[in-house]
One Martini backbone bead per residue (centre of mass of N, CA, C, O) as a GRO file, in nm:
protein
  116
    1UNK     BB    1   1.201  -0.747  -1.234
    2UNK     BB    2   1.214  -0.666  -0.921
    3UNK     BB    3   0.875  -0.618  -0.897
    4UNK     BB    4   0.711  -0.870  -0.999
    5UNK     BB    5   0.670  -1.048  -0.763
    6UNK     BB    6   0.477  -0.865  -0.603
    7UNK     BB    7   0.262  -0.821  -0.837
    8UNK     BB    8   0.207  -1.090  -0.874
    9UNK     BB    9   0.070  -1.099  -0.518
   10UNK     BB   10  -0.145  -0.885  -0.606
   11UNK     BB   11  -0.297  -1.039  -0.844
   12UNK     BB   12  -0.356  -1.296  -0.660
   13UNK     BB   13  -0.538  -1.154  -0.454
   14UNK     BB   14  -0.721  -1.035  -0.625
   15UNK     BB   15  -0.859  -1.299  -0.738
   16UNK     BB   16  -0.922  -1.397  -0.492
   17UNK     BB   17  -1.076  -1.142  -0.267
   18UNK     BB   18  -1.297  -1.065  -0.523
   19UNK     BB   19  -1.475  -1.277  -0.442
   20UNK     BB   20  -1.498  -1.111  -0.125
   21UNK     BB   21  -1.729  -0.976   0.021
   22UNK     BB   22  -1.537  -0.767   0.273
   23UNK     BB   23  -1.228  -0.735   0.150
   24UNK     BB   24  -1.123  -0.419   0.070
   25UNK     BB   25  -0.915  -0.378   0.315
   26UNK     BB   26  -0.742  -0.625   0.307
   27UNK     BB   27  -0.663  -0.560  -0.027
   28UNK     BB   28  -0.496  -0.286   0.040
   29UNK     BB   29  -0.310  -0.373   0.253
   30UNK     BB   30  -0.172  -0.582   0.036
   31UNK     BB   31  -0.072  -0.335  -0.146
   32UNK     BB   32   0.068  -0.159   0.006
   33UNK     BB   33   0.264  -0.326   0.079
   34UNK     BB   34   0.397  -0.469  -0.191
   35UNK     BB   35   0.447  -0.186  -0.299
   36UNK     BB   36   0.676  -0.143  -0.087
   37UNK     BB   37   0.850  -0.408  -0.189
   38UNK     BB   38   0.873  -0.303  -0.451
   39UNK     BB   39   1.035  -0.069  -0.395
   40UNK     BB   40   1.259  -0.211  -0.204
   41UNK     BB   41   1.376  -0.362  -0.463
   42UNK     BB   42   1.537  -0.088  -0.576
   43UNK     BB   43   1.773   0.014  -0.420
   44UNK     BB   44   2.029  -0.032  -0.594
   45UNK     BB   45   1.914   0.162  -0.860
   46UNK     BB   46   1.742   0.346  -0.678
   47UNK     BB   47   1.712   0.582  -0.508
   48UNK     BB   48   1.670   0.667  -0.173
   49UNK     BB   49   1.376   0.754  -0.160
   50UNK     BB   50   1.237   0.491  -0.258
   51UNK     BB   51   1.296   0.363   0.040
   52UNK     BB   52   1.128   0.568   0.198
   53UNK     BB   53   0.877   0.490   0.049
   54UNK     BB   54   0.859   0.173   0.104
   55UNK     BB   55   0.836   0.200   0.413
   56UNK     BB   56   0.591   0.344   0.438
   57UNK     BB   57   0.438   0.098   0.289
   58UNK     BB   58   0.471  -0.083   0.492
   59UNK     BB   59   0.436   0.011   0.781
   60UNK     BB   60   0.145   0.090   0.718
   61UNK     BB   61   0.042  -0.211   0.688
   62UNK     BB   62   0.139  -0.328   0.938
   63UNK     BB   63  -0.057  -0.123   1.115
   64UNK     BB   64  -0.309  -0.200   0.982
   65UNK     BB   65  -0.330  -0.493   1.103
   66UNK     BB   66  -0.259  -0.435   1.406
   67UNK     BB   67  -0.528  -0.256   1.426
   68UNK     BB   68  -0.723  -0.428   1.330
   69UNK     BB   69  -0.936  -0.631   1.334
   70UNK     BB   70  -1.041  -0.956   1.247
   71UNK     BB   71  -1.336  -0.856   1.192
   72UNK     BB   72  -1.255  -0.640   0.940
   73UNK     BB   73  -1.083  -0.846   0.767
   74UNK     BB   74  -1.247  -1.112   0.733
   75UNK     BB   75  -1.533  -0.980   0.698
   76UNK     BB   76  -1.809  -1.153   0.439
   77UNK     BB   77  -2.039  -0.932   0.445
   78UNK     BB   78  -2.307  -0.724   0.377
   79UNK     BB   79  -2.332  -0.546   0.592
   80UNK     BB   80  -2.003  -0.433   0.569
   81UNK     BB   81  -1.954  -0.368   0.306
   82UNK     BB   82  -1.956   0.010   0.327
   83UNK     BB   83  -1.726   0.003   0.568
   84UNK     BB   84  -1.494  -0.110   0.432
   85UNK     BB   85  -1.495   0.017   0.149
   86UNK     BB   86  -1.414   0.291   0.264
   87UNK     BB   87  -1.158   0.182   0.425
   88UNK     BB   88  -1.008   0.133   0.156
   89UNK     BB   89  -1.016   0.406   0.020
   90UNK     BB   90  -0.857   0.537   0.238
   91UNK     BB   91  -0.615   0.393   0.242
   92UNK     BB   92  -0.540   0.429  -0.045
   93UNK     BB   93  -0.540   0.754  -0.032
   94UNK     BB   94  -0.321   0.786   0.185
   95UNK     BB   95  -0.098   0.658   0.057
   96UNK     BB   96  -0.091   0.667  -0.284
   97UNK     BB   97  -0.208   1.004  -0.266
   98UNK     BB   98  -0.017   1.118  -0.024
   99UNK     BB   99   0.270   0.992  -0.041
  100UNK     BB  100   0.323   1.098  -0.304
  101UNK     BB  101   0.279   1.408  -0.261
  102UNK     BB  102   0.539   1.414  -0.042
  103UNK     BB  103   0.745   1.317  -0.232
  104UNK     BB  104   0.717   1.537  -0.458
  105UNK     BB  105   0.808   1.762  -0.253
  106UNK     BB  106   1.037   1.685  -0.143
  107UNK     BB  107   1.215   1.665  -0.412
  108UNK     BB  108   1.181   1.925  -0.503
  109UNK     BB  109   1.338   2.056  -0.288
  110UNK     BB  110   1.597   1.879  -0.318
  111UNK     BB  111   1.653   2.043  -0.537
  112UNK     BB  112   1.615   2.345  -0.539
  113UNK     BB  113   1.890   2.295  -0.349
  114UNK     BB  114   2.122   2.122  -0.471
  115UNK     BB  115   2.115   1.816  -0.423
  116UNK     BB  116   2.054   1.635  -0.677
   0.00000   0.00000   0.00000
């Protein structure tokens, strides 16, 4: 229950959003954000390494609106649209297939060491 919120808020992102071509990396940034609340929405009762699993999550999003031009994030064209969706694919496997595997790795390291 404490994640729904967040899912509820990038479920109707995503169908608001998907409606419109070249909003793909737009729509990366709003999950990556979300997932991230996502996750340190748990942090009363799971792991402390979620807690820094999902400011990762958030600070990348923040981090990526600052970045971005307002063109690149809100333009709805079809020329751009090769180029964000791009733009997108990359966002999505940095964040949740990279940080992934970094937390995976730590996670194993910290156990192997009888710290867990």
């Amino acid at each position: 229950m404490a994640i729904a919120p967040a899912f509820l808020v990038a479920g109707a992102l995503t169908i608001l959003l998907t409606r419109n071509r070249g909003s793909e990396i737009f729509l990366a940034v709003c999950w990556i954000g979300l997932y991230g609340m996502a996750l340190l929405s748990t942090v009363t009762f799971a792991p402390r390494s979620i807690g820094v699993l999902g400011w990762a999550f958030v600070l990348t999003s923040c981090l990526c609106l600052g970045l971005l031009t307002q063109d690149y994030l809100f333009s709805f064209t079809a020329s751009r649209h090769v180029t964000l969706e791009s733009l997108g694919y990359l966002a999505m496997a940095g964040t949740f297939g990279l940080y992934h595997i970094i937390y995976g790795f730590a996670v194993m390291f910290y156990d192997r060491h009888g710290n867990g």
